[in-house]
LOFI-25364 format. One record per residue (C-alpha): x, y, z; residue in one letter; chain; residue number from 1. Coordinates in steps of 0.1 Angstrom, whole numbers, plus 5000, padded with zeros to 4 digits. Layout:
BEGIN
SITE      X      Y      Z   residu   chaine   num
SITE      X      Y      Z        a        A   NUM
...
END
This chain:
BEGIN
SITE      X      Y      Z   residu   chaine   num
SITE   4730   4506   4890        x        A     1
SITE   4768   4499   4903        x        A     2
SITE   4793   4523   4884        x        A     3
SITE   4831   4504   4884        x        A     4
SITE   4859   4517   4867        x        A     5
SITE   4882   4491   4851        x        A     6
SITE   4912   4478   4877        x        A     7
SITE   4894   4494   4904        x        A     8
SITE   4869   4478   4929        x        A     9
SITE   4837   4495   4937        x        A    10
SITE   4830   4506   4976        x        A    11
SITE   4789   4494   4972        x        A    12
SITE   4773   4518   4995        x        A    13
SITE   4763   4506   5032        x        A    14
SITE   4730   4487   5031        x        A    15
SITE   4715   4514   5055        x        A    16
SITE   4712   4533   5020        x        A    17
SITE   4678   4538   5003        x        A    18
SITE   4679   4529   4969        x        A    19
SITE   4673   4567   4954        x        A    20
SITE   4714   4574   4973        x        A    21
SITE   4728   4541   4963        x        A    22
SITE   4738   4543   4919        x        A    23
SITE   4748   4579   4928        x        A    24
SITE   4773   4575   4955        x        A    25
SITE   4781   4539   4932        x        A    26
SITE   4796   4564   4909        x        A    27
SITE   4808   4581   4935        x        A    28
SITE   4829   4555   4947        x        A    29
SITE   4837   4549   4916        x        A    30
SITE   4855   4580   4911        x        A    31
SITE   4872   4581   4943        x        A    32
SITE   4910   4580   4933        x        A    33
SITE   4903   4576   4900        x        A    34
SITE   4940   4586   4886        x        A    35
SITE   4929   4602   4855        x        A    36
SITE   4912   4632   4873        x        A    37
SITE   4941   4629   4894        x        A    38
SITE   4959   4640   4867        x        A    39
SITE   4937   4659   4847        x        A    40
SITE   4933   4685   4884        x        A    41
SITE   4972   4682   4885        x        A    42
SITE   4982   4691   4849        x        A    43
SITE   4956   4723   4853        x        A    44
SITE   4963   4731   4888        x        A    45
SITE   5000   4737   4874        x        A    46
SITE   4993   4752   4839        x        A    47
SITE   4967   4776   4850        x        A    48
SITE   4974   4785   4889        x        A    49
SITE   5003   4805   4894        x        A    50
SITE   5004   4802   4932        x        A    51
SITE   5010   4759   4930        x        A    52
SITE   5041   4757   4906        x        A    53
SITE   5064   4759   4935        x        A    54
SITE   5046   4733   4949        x        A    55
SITE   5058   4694   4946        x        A    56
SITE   5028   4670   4932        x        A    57
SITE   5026   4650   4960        x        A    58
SITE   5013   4683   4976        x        A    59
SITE   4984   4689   4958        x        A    60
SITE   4962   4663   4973        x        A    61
SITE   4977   4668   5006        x        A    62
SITE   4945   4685   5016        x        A    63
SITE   4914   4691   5000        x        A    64
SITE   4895   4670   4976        x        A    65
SITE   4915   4638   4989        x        A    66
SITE   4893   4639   5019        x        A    67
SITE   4863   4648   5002        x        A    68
SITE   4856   4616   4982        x        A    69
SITE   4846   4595   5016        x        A    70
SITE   4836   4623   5033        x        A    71
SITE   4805   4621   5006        x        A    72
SITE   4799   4583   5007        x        A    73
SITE   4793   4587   5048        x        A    74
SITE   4760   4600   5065        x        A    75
SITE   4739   4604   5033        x        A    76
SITE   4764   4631   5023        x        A    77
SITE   4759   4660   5048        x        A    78
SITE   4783   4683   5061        x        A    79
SITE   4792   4679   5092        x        A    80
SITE   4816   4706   5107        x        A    81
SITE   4838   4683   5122        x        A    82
SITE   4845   4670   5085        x        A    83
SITE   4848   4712   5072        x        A    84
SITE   4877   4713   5100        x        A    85
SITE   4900   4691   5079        x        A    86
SITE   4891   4720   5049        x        A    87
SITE   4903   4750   5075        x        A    88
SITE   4933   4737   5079        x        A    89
SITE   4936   4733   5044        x        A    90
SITE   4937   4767   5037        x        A    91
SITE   4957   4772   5067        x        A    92
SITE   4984   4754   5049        x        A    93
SITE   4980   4772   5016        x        A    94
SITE   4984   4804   5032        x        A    95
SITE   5016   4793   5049        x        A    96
SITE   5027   4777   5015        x        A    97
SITE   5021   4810   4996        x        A    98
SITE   4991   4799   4976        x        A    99
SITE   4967   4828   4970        x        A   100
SITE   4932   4825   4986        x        A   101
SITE   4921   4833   4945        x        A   102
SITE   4944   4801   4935        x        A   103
SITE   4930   4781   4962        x        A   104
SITE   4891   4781   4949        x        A   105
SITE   4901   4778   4912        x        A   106
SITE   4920   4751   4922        x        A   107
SITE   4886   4738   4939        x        A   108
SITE   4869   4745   4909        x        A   109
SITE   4888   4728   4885        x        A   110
SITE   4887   4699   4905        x        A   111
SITE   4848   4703   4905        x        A   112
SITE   4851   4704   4867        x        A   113
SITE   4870   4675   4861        x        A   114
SITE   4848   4655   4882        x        A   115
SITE   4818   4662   4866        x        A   116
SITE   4832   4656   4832        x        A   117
SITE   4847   4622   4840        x        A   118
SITE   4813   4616   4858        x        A   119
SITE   4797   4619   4821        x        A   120
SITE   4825   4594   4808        x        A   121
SITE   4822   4565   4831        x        A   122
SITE   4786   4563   4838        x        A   123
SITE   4772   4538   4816        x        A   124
SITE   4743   4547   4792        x        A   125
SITE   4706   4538   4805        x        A   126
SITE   4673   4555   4808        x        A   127
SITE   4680   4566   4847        x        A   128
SITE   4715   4577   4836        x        A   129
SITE   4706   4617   4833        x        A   130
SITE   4691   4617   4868        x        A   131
SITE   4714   4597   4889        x        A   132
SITE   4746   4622   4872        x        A   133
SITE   4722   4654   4882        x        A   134
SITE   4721   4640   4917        x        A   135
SITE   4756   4631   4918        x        A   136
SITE   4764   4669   4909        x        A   137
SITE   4742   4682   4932        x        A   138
SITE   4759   4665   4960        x        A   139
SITE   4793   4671   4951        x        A   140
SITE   4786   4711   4945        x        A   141
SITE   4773   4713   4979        x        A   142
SITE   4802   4701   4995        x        A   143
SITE   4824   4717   4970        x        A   144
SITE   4806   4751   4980        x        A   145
SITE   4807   4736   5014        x        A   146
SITE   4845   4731   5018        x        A   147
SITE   4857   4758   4996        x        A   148
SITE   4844   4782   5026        x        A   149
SITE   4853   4766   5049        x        A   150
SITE   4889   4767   5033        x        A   151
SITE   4883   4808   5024        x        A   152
SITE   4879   4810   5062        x        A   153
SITE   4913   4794   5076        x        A   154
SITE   4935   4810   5048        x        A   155
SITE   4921   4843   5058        x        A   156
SITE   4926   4837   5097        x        A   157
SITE   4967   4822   5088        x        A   158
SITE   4972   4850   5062        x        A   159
SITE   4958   4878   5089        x        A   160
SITE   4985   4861   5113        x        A   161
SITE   5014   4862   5090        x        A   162
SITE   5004   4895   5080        x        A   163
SITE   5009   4905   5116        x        A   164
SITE   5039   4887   5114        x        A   165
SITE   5051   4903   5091        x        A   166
SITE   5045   4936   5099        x        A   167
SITE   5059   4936   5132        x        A   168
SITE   5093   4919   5118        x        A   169
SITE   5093   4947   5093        x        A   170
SITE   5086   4976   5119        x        A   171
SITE   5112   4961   5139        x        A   172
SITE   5136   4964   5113        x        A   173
SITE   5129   4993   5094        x        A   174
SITE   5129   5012   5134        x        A   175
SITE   5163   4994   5138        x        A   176
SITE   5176   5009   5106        x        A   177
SITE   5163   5043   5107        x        A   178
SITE   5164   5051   5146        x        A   179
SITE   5199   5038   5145        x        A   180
SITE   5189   5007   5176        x        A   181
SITE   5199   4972   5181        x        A   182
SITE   5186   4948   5156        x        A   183
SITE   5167   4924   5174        x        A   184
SITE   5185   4893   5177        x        A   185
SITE   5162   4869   5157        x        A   186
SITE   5168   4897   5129        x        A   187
SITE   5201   4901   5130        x        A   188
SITE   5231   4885   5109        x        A   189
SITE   5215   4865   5080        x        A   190
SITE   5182   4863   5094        x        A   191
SITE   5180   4904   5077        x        A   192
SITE   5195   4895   5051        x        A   193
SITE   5164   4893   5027        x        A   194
SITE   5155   4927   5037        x        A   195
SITE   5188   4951   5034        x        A   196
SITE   5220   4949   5013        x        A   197
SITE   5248   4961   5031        x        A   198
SITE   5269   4967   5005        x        A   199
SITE   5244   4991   4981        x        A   200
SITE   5236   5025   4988        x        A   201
SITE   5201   5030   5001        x        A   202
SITE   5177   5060   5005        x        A   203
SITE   5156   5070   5036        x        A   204
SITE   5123   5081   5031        x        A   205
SITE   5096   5099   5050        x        A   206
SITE   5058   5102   5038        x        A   207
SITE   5030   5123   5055        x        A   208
SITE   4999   5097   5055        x        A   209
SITE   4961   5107   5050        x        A   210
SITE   4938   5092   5077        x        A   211
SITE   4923   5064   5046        x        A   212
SITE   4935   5033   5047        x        A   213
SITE   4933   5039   5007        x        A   214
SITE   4955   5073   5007        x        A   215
SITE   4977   5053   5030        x        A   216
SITE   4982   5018   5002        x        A   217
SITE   4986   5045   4976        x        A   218
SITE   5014   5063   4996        x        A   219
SITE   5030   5028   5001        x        A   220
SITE   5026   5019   4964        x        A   221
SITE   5039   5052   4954        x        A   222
SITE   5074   5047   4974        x        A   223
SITE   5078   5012   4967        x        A   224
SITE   5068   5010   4936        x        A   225
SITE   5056   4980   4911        x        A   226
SITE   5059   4949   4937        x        A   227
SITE   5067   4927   4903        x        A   228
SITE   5100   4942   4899        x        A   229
SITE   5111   4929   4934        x        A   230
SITE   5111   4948   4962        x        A   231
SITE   5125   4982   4963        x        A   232
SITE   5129   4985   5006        x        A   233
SITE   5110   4983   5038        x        A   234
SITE   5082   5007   5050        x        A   235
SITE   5066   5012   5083        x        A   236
SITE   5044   5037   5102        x        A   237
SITE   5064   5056   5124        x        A   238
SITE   5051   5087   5147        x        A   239
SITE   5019   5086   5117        x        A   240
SITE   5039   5092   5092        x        A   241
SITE   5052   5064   5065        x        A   242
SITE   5090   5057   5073        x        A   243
SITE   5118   5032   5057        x        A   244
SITE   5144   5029   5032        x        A   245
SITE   5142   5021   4996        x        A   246
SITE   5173   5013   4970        x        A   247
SITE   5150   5032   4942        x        A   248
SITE   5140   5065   4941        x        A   249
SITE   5102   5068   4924        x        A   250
SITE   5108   5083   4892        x        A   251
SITE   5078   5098   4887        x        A   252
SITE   5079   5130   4921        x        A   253
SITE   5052   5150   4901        x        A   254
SITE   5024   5122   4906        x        A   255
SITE   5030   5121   4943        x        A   256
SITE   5000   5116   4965        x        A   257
SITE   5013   5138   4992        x        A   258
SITE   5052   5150   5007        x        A   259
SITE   5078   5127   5005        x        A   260
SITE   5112   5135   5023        x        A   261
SITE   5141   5113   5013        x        A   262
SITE   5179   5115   5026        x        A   263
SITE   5204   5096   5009        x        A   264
SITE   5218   5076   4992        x        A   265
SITE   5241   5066   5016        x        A   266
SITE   5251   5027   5030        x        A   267
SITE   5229   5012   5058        x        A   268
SITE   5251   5020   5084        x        A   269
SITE   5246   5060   5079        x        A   270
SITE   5207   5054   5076        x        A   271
SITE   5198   5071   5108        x        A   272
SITE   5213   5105   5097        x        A   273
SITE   5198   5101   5065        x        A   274
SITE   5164   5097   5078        x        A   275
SITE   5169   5130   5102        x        A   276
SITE   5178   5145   5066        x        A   277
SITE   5144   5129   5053        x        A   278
SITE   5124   5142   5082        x        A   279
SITE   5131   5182   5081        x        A   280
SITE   5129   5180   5046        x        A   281
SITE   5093   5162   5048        x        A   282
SITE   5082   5188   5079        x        A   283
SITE   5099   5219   5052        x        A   284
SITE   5081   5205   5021        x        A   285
SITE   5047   5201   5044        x        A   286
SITE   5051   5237   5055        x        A   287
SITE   5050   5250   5024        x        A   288
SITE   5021   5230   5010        x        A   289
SITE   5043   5210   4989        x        A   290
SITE   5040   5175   4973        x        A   291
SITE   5063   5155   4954        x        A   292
SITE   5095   5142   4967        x        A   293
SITE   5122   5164   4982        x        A   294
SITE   5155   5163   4994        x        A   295
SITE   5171   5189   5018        x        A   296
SITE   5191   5204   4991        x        A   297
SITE   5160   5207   4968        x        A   298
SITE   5145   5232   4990        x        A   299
SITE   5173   5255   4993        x        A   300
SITE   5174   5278   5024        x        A   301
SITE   5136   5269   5038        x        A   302
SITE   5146   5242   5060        x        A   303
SITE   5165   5268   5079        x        A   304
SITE   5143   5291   5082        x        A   305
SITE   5115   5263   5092        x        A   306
SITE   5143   5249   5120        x        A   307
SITE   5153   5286   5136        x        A   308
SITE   5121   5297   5145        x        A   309
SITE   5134   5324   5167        x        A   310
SITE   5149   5342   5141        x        A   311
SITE   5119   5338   5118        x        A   312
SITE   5096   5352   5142        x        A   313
SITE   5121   5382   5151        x        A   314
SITE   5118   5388   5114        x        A   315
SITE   5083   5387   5109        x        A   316
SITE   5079   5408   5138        x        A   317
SITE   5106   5434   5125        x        A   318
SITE   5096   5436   5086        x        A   319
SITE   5061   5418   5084        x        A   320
SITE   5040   5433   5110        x        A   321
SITE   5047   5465   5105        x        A   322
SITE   5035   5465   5067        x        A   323
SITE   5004   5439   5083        x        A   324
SITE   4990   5469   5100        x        A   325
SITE   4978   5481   5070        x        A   326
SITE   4948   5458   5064        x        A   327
SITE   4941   5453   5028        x        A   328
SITE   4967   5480   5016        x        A   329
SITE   4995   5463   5036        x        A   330
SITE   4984   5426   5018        x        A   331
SITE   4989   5445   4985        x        A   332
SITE   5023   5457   4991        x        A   333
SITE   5037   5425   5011        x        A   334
SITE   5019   5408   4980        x        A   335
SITE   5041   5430   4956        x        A   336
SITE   5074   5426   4976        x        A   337
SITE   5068   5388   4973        x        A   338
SITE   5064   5385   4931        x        A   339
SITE   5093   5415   4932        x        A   340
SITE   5118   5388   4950        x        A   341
SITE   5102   5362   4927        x        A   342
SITE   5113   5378   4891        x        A   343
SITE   5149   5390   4904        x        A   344
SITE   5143   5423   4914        x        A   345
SITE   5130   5432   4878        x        A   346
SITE   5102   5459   4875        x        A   347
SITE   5089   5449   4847        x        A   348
SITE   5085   5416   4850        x        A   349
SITE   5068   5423   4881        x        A   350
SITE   5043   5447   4870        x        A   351
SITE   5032   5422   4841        x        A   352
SITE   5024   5392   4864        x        A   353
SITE   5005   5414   4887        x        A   354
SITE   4988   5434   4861        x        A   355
SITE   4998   5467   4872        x        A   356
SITE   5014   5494   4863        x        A   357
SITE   5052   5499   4870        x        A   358
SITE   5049   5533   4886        x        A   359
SITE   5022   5517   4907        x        A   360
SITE   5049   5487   4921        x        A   361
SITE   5079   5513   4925        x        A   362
SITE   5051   5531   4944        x        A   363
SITE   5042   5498   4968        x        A   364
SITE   5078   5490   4964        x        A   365
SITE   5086   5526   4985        x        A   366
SITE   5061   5522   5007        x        A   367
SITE   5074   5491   5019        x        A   368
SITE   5105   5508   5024        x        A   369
SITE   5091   5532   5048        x        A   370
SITE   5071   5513   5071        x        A   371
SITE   5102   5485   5073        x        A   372
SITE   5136   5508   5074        x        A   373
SITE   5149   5484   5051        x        A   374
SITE   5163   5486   5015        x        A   375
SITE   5157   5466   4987        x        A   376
SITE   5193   5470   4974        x        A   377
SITE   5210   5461   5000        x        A   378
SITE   5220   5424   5006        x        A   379
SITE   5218   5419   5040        x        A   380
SITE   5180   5438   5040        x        A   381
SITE   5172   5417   5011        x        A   382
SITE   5179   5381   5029        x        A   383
SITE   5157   5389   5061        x        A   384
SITE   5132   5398   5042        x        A   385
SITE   5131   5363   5021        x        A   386
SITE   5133   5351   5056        x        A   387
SITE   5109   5368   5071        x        A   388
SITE   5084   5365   5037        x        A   389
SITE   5093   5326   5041        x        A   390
SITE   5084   5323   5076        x        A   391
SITE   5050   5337   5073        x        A   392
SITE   5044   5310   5044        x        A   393
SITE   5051   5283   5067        x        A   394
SITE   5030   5298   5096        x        A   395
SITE   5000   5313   5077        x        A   396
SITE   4967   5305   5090        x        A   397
SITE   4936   5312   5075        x        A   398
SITE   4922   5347   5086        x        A   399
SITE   4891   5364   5076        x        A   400
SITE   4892   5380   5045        x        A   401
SITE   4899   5417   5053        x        A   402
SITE   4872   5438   5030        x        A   403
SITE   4853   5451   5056        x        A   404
SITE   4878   5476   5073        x        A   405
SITE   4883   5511   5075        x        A   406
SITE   4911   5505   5064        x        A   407
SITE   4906   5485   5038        x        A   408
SITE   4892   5515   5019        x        A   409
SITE   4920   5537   5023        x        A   410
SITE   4940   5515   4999        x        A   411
SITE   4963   5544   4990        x        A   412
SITE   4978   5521   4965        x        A   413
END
């Protein structure tokens, strides 16, 4: 049986083909440029893949199933890897044209589809009909299979290149930006244009990053937000720790994966102090076991006391260590000085959050007192002990639990 569509002429097979290949790849040939599948692949492509609007027709059988259609009629139909190369560089050119790797096999399936269903329209009715279009979509779904892989493989490689690409472009600006040096030259002027607005104010930001390549996309997504609204800035790892600039704030701090730091907003040009801002209040907010988004000025007085270290250590060693010789009884009086700060000095209050008595905080309360020479009504005494109570918190290291002590069990208190 010879399939031919009207106004187009048949390629008969080569007479080197048995007579089980030759009313198969007759319908084959048949097929190949028919425009209404043409058309039919086009009018789909468009309506249902996303990634090929942008595209201009003429591109859409650039590469792809335009090769395919002799590639079948030659060498009984089977695949040779030199034929597969022209279907890597197919998807080496989708990737470079934006077209997502997900886009790029629908697309292959539809064309399969429409194939098969103007295979069932043109092949004429007869008693063989059923078997040679089984054979015909046998072939076809090999190679299909065949060069959709092959196609998976040279998108992946291109969009593992401009990935790279891309990455080192953005680290190159974002270190620019942040560290306050030279914009490289093939970034500079309008080539960084896409990436930051001059003329807006902009935030630095600083993230501690888990080890996970998942805590580290969900840091990312956290700062940057929903990609679909455009994009919000430029991120990069710097030192291990997720750096850039963003022109949004995320508006949700309490649903942060880990510390964020942010300095701002201020214009690009002041970026660089910025990001210093962003960075001790990151190392402040990570010293106090904090998450959620901070700014220096959210955390009051504990970025100084994290910076001077000398002075937090001289007051540790002054009021702190004293009361720490104590063992277990010191713990409960440091413990009481802490929630007696935390309520404003009120004895009341105090007593109810630690469920005790009041005459047993005054008690702890003089105790303290003693052992420190300080007063808990004076001013200056009051601030270095904050400090000193605020250093420890950022230094505290896990110690074994003291229960087994003498002097745990002379807790006079």
């Amino acid at each position: 049986m010879t399939v031919e569509l009207p106004g187009t002429a048949a390629v008969l097979p080569s007479s080197l083909v048995d007579d089980q290949d030759r009313p198969w790849l007759s319908l084959l040939s048949a097929l190949d440029g028919d425009q209404v599948v043409e058309r039919r692949v086009e009018d789909r492509m468009i309506a249902e893949l996303p990634s090929y609007r942008s595209l201009d027709r003429s591109e859409l059988w650039r590469i792809g199933p335009d090769q395919m259609m002799p590639r079948l009629a030659s060498e009984r139909s089977r695949v040779d890897p030199e034929h597969l190369a022209h279907f890597v560089a197919g998807g080496e050119l989708r990737a470079r044209q934006g077209v997502s790797a997900t886009d790029m096999v629908l697309a292959y399936r539809i064309w399969h589809e429409e194939l098969r269903s103007r295979a069932r329209e043109v092949l004429p009715a007869a008693p063989d009909s059923n078997a040679i279009l089984l054979r015909f979509i046998d072939r076809i779904t090999v190679w299909i299979d065949a060069a959709m892989v092959a196609a998976i493989k040279g998108h992946r490689a291109t969009e593992l290149d401009l990935k790279r690409h891309a990455d080192h472009r953005n680290a190159s600006v974002v270190r620019a930006l942040l560290l306050g040096g030279p914009v490289p030259a093939a970034l500079s002027g309008d080539a960084i244009a896409p990436w930051i607005d001059e003329s807006q104010p902009v935030w630095a930001v600083r993230a501690n990053t888990a080890d996970s390549t998942a805590a580290l996309r969900a840091t990312e997504d956290f700062i940057l937000g929903d990609r679909r609204e455009g994009t919000r800035g430029l991120v990069t790892l710097i030192d291990g720790d997720l750096c850039g600039f963003v022109y949004r704030l995320p508006t949700k701090s309490d649903s942060a994966p880990t510390a964020v730091g942010v300095g701002g907003p201020v214009l690009a040009e002041h970026l660089p102090h910025a990001f210093s801002l962003a960075t001790r209040a990151l190392r402040t907010a990570t010293a106090l076991g904090h998450t959620g988004v901070y700014d220096i000025g959210s955390l009051g007085l504990a970025p100084a006391v994290f910076a001077d270290r000398e002075i937090g250590d001289m007051a540790v060693q002054r009021i702190l260590t004293p009361v720490e010789t104590l063992a277990r009884s010191g713990e409960n009086i440091l413990e009481t000085v802490q929630c007696y700060l935390a309520n404003n000095l009120r004895l009341d209050v105090t007593a109810k959050d630690m469920w005790a008595h009041v005459n047993t905080v005054r008690y702890r309360l003089n105790r303290f007192e003693a052992y420190t020479g300080t007063s808990l009504r004076d001013v200056e005494d009051l601030t270095l002990i904050w400090w000193a109570l605020m250093r420890r918190r950022m230094t505290v290291e896990d110690k074994p639990a003291a229960g087994n002590t003498p002097e745990a069990a002379r807790d006079g208190s």
